[in-house]
C-alpha positions as CSV (number, residue, x, y, z in Angstrom):
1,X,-17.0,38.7,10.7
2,X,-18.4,36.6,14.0
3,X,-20.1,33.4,13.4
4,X,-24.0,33.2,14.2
5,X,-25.4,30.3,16.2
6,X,-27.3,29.0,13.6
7,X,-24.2,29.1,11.2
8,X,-21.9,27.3,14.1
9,X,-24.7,24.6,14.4
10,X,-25.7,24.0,10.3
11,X,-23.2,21.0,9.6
12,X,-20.5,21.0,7.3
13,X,-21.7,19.3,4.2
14,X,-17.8,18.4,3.4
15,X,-17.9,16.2,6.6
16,X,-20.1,12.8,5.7
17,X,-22.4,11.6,8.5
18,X,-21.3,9.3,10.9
19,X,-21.5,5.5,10.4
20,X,-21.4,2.6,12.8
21,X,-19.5,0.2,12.6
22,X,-20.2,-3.4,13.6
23,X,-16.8,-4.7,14.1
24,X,-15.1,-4.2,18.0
25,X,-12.0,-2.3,17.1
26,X,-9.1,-4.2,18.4
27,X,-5.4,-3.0,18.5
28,X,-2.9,-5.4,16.4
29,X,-1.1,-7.9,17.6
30,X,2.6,-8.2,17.4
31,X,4.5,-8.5,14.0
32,X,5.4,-12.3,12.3
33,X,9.1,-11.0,11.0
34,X,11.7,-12.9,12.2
35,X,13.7,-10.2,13.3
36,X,12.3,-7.1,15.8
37,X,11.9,-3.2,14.2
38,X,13.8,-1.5,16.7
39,X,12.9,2.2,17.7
40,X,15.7,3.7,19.9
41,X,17.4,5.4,16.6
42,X,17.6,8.6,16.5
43,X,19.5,9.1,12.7
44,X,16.6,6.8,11.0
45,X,12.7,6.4,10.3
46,X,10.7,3.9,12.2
47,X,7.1,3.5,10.8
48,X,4.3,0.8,11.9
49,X,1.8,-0.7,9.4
50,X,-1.2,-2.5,10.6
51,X,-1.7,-5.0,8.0
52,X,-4.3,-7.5,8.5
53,X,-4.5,-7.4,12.1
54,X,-0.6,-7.3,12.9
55,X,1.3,-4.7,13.2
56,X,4.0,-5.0,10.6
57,X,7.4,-2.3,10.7
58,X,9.6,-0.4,8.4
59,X,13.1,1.2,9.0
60,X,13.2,3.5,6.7
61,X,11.1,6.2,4.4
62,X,11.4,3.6,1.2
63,X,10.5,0.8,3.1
64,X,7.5,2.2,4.2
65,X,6.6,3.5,0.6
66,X,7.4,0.0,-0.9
67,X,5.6,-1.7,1.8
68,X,2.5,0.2,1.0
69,X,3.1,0.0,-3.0
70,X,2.7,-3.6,-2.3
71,X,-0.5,-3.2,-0.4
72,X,-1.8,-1.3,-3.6
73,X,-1.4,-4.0,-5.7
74,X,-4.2,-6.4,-6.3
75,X,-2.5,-9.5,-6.4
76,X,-1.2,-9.4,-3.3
77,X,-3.1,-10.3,-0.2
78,X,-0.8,-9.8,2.9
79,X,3.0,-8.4,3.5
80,X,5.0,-9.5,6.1
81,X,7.7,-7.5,7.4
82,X,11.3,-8.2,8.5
83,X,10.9,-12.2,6.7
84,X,11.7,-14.5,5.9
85,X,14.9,-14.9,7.6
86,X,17.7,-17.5,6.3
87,X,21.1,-18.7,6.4
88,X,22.9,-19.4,3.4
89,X,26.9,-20.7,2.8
90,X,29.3,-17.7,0.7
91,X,31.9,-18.2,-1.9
92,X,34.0,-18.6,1.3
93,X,32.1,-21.1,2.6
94,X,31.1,-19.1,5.6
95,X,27.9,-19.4,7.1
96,X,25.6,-16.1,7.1
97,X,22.2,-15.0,8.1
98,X,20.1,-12.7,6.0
99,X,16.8,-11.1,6.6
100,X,14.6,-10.4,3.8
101,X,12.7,-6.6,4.4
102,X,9.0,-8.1,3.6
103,X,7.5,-11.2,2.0
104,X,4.6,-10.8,-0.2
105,X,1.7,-13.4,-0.2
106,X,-0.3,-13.2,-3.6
107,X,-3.4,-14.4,-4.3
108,X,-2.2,-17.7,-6.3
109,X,-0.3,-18.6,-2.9
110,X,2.8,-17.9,-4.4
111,X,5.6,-16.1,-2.1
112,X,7.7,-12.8,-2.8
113,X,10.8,-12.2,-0.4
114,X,12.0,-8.1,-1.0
115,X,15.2,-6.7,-0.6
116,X,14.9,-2.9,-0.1
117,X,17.9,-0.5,-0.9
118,X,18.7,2.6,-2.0
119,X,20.3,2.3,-4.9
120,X,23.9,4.0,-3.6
121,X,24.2,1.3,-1.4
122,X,23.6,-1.6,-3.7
123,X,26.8,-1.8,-5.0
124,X,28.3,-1.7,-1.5
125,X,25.9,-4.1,0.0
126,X,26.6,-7.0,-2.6
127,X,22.9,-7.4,-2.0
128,X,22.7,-8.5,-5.7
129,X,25.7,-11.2,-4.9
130,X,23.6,-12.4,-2.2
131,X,20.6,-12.7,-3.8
132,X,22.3,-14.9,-6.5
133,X,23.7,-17.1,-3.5
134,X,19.9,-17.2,-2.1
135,X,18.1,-17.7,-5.4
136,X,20.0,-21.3,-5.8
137,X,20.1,-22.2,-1.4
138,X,16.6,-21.1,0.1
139,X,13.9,-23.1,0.3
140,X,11.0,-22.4,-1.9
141,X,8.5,-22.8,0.9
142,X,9.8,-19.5,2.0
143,X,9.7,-17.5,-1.7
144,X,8.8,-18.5,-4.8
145,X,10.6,-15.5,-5.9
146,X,13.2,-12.3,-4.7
147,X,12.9,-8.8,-5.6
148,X,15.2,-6.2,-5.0
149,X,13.4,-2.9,-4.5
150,X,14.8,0.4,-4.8
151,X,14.0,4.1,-5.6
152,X,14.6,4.0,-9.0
153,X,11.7,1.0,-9.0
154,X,9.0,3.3,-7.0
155,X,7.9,6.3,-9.3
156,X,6.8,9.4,-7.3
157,X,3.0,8.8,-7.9
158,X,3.0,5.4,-7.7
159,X,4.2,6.6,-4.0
160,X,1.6,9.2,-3.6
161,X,-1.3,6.7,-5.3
162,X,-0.2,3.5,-2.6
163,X,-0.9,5.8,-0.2
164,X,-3.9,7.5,-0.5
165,X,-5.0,3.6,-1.8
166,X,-4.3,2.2,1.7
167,X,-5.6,5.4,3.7
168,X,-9.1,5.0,1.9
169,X,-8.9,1.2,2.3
170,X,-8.8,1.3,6.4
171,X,-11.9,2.5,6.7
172,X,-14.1,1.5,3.9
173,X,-17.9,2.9,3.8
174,X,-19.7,0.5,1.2
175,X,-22.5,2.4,0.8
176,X,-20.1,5.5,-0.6
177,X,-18.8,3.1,-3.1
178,X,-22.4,1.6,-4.5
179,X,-23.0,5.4,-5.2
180,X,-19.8,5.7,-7.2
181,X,-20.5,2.0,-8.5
182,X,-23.9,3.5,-9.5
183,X,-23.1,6.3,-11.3
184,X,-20.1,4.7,-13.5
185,X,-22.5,1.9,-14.7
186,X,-23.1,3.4,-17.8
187,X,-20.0,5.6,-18.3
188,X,-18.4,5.3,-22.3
189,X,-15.1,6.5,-22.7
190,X,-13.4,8.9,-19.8
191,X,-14.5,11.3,-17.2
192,X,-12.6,12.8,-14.2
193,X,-11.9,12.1,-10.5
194,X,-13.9,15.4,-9.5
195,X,-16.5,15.0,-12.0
196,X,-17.4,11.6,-10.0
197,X,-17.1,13.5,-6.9
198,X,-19.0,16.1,-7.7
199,X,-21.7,14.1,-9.0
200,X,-22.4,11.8,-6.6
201,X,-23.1,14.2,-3.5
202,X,-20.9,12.7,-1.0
203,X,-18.5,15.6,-0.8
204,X,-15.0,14.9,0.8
205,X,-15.9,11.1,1.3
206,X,-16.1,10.6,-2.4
207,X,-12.5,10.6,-3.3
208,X,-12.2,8.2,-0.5
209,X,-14.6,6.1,-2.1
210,X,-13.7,6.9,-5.6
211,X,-9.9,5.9,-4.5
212,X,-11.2,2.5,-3.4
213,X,-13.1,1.8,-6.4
214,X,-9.3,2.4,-8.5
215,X,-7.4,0.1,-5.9
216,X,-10.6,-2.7,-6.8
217,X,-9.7,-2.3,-10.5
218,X,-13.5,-0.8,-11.0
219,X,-11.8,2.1,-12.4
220,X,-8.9,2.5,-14.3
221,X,-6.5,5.4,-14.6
222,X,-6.1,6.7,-17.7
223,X,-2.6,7.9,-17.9
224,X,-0.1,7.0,-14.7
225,X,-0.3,9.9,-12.9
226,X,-1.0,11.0,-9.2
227,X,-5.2,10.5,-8.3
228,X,-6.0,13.9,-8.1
229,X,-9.4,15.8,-8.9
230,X,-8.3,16.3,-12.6
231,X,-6.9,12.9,-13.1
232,X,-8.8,11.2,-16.1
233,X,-10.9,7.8,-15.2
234,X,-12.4,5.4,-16.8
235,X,-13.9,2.3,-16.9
236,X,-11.7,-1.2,-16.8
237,X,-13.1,-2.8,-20.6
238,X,-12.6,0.8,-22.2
239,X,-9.9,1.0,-24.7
């Protein structure tokens, strides 16, 4: 069946209307690791992150879903990639450089330096011997603390959740989220992710904004499980 004019030209009420922005968009600036991401490879993933105006790299599928797990949490403010980088002496007594995968900033100003692996090659890596080696000859200035990240650590919807938390966070629309602010104000006990959607008239931009009201702790899920239409919500002081 052809398409009249006047159905061609009636907007789609899925689409929200567009909004100006008042900031100039400007492309990020180079990352702070120590050491470059390269991108000739052809075996591996290379992924970019712009994080707070830089633009931040991963090497691999994990790193990018741990860097962006990180993102999702609310105690952490920024994540540096490919940092901090130090030397440290072996059992040997050789001298060795090691670069951290990311360093987490939280909001107490405390530092996080990550080790991501996948958990076949931890064993082989003796990234748990160096860590020990690390723990007792870095500086704190660098980290206050290492974490070794791998697979096993990442559930599949904490994947799914850190990213569809950082996709909605890039281009935030406060007026979408005063409407979902509005209409959880009085809500006792639970309700759903599409319920809120579906209430609040904003059509695809709702999940967006309902998404941004989870990562802001506004909501709560109720169970861990993927944000998804049926996923249960409710507010943060319900038991």
């Amino acid at each position: 069946m052809m398409m009249t004019r006047e159905q061609y030209l009636t907007p789609n009420p899925n689409v929200p209307k567009p909004w100006v922005t008042p900031n100039l968009w400007m492309p990020p600036r180079k990352a702070r690791g120590a050491r470059a991401i390269g991108f000739r490879s052809k075996g591996s993933m290379r992924a970019v992150l712009p994080i707070n105006g830089f633009a931040e790299g991963a090497e691999s599928g994990l790193e990018l879903d741990s860097g962006l797990w990180m993102l999702a949490q609310p105690d952490i403010t920024d994540v540096i990639s490919q940092a901090p980088q130090v030397r440290y002496t072996d059992s040997d007594g050789k001298l060795h450089t090691f670069t951290f995968d990311f360093t987490s900033i939280h909001t107490d100003g405390s530092r996080t330096a990550h080790s991501i692996k996948p958990a076949a090659k931890v064993a082989s890596s003796c990234i748990e011997e160096i860590h020990r080696l690390l723990q007792r000859q870095m500086s704190p200035k660098l980290a206050n603390r290492i974490n070794l990240v791998t697979e096993e650590k990442l559930a599949p919807e904490d994947r799914f959740n850190a990213e569809v938390i950082y996709t909605a966070g890039r281009r935030p629309v406060p007026e979408h989220d005063a409407v979902i602010e509005a209409l959880i104000a009085d809500l006792h006990g639970t309700t759903t992710v599409g319920a809120l959607c579906r209430s609040s008239g904003l059509h695809g931009a709702a999940y967006r904004a309902v998404v941004r009201l989870i990562a802001g702790r506004k909501l709560r899920l109720v169970e861990r499980v993927r944000i998804l239409p049926k996923t249960a919500v409710c507010r943060p002081q319900a038991v």
